[in-house]
N, C-alpha and C positions, 0 to 999 in steps of 0.2 A: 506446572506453573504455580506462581503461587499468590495471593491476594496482594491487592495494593499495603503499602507501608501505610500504618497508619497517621505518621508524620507529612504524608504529602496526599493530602485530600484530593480527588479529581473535580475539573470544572464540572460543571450541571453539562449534560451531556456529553460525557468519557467518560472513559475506563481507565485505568492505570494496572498493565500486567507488567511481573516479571517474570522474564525466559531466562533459561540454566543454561541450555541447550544449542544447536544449531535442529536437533529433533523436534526440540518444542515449537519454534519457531515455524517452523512448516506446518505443523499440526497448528499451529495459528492458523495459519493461512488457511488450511482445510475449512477452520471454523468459522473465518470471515468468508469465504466462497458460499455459504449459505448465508448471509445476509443481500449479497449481493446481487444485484439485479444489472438486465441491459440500462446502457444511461447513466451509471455509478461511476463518479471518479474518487478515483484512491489516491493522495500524495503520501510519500514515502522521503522521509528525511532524516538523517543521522552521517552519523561519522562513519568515512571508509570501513569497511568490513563490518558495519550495524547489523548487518543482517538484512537489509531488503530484499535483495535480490532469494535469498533464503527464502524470506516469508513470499516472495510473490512466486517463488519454485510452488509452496505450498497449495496458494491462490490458486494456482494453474490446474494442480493436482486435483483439489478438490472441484474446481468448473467444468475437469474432464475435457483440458485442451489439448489439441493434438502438437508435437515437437516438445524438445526439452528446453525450459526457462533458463535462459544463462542473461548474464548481462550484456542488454543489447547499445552498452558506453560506444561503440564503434560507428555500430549502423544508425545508433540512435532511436529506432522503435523497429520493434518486432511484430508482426499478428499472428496470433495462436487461434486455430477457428477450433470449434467447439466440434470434440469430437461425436455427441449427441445432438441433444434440442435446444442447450444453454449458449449463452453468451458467447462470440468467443473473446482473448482476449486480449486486447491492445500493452503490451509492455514498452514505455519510455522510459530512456533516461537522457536526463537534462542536461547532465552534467556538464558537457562541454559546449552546449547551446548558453548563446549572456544576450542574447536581443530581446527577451523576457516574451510576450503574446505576440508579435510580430514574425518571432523567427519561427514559434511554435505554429502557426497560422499555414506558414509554410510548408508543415508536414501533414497540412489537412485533417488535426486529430479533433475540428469541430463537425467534420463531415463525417468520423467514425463513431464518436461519443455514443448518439443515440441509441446506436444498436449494440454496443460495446461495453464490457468491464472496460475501464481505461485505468492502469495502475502508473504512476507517472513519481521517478524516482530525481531528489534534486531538484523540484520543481516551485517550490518557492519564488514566488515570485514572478515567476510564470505562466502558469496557468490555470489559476485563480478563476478568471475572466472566460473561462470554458463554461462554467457554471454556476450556481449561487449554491449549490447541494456538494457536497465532497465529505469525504472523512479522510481527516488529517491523520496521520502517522508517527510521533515521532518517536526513535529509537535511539535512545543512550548507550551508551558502552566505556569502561574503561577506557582511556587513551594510555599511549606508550608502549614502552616496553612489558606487555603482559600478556598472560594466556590466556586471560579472566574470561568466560563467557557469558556472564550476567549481562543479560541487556533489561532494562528500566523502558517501559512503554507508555504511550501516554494515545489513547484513538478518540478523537474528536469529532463528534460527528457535527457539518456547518450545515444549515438551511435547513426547508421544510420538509425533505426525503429523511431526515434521522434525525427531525425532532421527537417522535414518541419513539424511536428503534432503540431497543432493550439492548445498548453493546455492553453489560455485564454477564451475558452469555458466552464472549469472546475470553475472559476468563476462567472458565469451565476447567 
């Protein structure tokens, strides 16, 4: 991975990485699985093939959850319990949910939150309203016809759970 550009400064509380890789990408996610605690939500937002579901394969890997991280677009959320003492951990995707905190409400992810990594893909908009604490995600990518694997990151930490959290270690 390699340091932020120095043309695009990040806001006071983010980081700005860039991934070569779909390898790097998971090894992110190993590195954010140590930040994270029960109670953390994670939104993950980018363009088709960004790499989320990559980086939260990672997440998974490193919280040491049991089953493998695929994208749960169909069923809509997944729970991966913790194959130890950690988290386990909540996989959504939003994607084809548009009723914004009401339809979400539905899947009862305010009842899993507390005890849960909750990583919520597409959720803009959404489920915001779960918490005032979250780290925001986003991931750029070339669009169109290309191989390109450079994805452009931007992790935000919102509220008072990552106002002092050091996430220039996630650039490592």
């Amino acid at each position: 991975m390699e340091a932020p550009a120095p043309h695009s400064p990040a806001e006071p509380g983010s980081v700005q990485i860039v991934v070569t890789s779909p390898e790097q990408m998971r090894e992110l996610g190993h590195r954010l699985a140590k930040l994270l605690r029960a109670g953390d939500l994670v939104m993950l937002s980018g363009e088709l093939g960004a790499g989320k579901t990559t980086l939260t394969r990672g997440l998974g890997e490193g919280l040491g959850v049991r089953g493998a991280v695929t994208s749960p677009t169909f069923v809509i959320a997944r729970v991966h319990p913790s194959l130890g003492d950690g988290p386990p951990l909540v996989h959504v995707d939003a994607y084809r949910l548009s009723g914004g905190l009401d339809e979400m409400e539905d899947l009862d992810l305010d009842v899993s939150l507390p005890e849960s990594v909750m990583v919520v893909e597409w959720g803009e908009g959404k489920v915001e309203e779960l918490t005032e604490d979250r780290l925001q995600v986003v991931i750029h990518r070339a669009v169109g016809d290309t191989t390109d694997e450079v994805r452009q990151m931007t992790i935000t930490g919102v509220g008072e759970r990552w106002a002092s959290a050091d996430l220039s270690v996630l650039a490592a």
